[in-house]
Kinemage of the C-alpha trace (Angstrom):
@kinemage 1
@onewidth
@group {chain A} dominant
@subgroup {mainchain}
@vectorlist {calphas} color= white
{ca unk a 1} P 94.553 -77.903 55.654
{ca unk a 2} L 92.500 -75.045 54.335
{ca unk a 3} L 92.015 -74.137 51.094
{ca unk a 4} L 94.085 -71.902 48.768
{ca unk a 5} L 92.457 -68.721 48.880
{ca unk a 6} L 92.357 -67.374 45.554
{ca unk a 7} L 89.715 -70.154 44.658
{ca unk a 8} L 85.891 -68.979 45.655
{ca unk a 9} L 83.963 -71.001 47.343
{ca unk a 10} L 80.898 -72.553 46.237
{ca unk a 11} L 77.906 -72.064 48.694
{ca unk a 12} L 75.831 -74.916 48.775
{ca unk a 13} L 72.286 -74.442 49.035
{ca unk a 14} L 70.597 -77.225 51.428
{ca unk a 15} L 66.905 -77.222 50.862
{ca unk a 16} L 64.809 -76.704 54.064
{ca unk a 17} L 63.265 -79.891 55.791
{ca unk a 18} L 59.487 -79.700 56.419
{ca unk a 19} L 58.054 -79.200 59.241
{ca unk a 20} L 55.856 -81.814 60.465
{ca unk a 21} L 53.850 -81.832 63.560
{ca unk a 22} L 54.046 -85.681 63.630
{ca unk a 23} L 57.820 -85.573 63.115
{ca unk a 24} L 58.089 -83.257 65.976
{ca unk a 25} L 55.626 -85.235 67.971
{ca unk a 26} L 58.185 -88.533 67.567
{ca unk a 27} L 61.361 -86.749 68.074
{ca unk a 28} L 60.010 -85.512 71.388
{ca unk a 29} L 58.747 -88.947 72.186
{ca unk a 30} L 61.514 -90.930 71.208
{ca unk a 31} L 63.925 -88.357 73.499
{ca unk a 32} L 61.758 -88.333 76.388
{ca unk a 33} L 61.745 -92.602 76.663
{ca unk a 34} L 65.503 -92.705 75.666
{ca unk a 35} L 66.017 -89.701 78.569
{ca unk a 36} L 66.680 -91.108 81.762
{ca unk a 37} L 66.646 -88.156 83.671
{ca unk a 38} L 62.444 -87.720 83.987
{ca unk a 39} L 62.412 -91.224 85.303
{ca unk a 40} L 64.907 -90.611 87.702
{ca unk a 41} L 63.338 -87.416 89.419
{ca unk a 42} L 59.971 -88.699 89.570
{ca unk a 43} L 61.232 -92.009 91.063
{ca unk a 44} L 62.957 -89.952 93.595
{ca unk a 45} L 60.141 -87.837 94.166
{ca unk a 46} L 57.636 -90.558 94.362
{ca unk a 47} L 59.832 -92.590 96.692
{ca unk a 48} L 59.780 -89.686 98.788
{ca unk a 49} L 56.002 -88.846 99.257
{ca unk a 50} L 54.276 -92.579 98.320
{ca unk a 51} L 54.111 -94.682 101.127
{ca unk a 52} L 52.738 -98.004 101.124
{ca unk a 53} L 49.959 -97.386 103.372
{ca unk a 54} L 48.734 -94.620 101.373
{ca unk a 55} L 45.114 -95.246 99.571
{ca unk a 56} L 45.674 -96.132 95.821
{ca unk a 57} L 43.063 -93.403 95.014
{ca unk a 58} L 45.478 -90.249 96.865
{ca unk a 59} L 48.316 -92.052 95.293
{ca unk a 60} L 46.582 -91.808 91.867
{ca unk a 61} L 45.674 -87.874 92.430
{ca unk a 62} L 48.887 -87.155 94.183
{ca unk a 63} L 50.605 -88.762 90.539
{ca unk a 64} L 48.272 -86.934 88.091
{ca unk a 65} L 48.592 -83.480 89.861
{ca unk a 66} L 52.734 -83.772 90.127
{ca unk a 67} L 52.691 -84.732 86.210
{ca unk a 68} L 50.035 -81.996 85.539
{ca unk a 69} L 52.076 -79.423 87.086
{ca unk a 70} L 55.187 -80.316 85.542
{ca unk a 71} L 53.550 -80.757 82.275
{ca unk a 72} L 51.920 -77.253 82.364
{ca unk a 73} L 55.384 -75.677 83.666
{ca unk a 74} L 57.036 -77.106 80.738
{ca unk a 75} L 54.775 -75.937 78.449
{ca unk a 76} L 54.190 -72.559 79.846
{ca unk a 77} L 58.074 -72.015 79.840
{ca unk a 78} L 58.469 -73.105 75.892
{ca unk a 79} L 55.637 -70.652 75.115
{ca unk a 80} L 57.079 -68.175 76.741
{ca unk a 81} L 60.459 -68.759 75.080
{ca unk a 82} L 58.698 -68.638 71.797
{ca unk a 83} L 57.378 -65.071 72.439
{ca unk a 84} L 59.089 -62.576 69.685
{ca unk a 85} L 60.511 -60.393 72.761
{ca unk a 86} L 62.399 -63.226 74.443
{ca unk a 87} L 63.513 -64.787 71.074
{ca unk a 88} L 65.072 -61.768 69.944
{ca unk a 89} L 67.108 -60.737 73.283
{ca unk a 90} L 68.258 -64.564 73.206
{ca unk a 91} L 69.440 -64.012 69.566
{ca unk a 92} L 71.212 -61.443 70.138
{ca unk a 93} L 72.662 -62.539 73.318
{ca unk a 94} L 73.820 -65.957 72.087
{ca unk a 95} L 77.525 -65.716 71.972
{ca unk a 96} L 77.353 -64.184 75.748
{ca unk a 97} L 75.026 -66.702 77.291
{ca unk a 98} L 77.790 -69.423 75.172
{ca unk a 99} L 80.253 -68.058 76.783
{ca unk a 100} L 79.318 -67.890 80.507
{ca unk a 101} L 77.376 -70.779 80.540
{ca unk a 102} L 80.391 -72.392 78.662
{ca unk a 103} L 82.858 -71.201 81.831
{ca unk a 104} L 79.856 -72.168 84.609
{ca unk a 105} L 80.518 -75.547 82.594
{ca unk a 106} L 83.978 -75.335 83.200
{ca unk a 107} L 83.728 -74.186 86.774
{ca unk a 108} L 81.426 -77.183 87.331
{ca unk a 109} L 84.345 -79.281 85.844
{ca unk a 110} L 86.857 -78.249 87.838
{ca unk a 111} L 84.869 -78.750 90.961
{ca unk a 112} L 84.094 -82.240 90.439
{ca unk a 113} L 87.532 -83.086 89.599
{ca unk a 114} L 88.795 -81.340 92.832
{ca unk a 115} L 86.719 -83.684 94.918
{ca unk a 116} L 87.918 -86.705 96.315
């Protein structure tokens, strides 16, 4: 039930958390190990390319260069999220890219439940 409206409302101010880089070190950690899905595509991706005959040292460099990559993609991509051109157009754009990502959602939805 909502309020009568002749009453004002009281804003609340919430103070501001601070930032900590070690907070933000552990929340990344702690939702990478709980997230299955990194796992999952390197176990498929590994299962694909490692053979058992293969040398331990090619399997070693063929591991460090697919984490490297990904790693550097990753980071590359939040950087360039971060840059004040990009940030703003996403701002601004937020209720759009809601909405139609919102009805791909949907769409998505719908398929899977069509399927047998």
């Amino acid at each position: 039930m909502l309020p009568p409206r002749d009453h004002a409302t009281k804003a609340v101010h919430v103070a501001p958390s601070r930032w900590r880089p070690t907070g933000a070190y552990w929340q990344g950690f702690v939702n990478n190990v709980l997230n299955p899905k990194g796992i999952l595509f390197y176990l498929g991706v590994f299962s694909q390319l490692i053979t058992p005959d293969m040398p331990l040292a090619q399997t070693a460099l063929l591991i460090a260069v697919m984490v490297s990559v990904s790693a550097v993609f990753w980071i590359l991509f939040v950087q360039t999220l971060h840059l004040p051109v990009i940030r703003t157009g996403l701002d601004k754009s937020q209720v759009a890219l809601d909405r139609v990502f919102g009805v791909v959602l949907i769409l998505f939805g719908a398929r899977v439940a069509m399927l047998k």
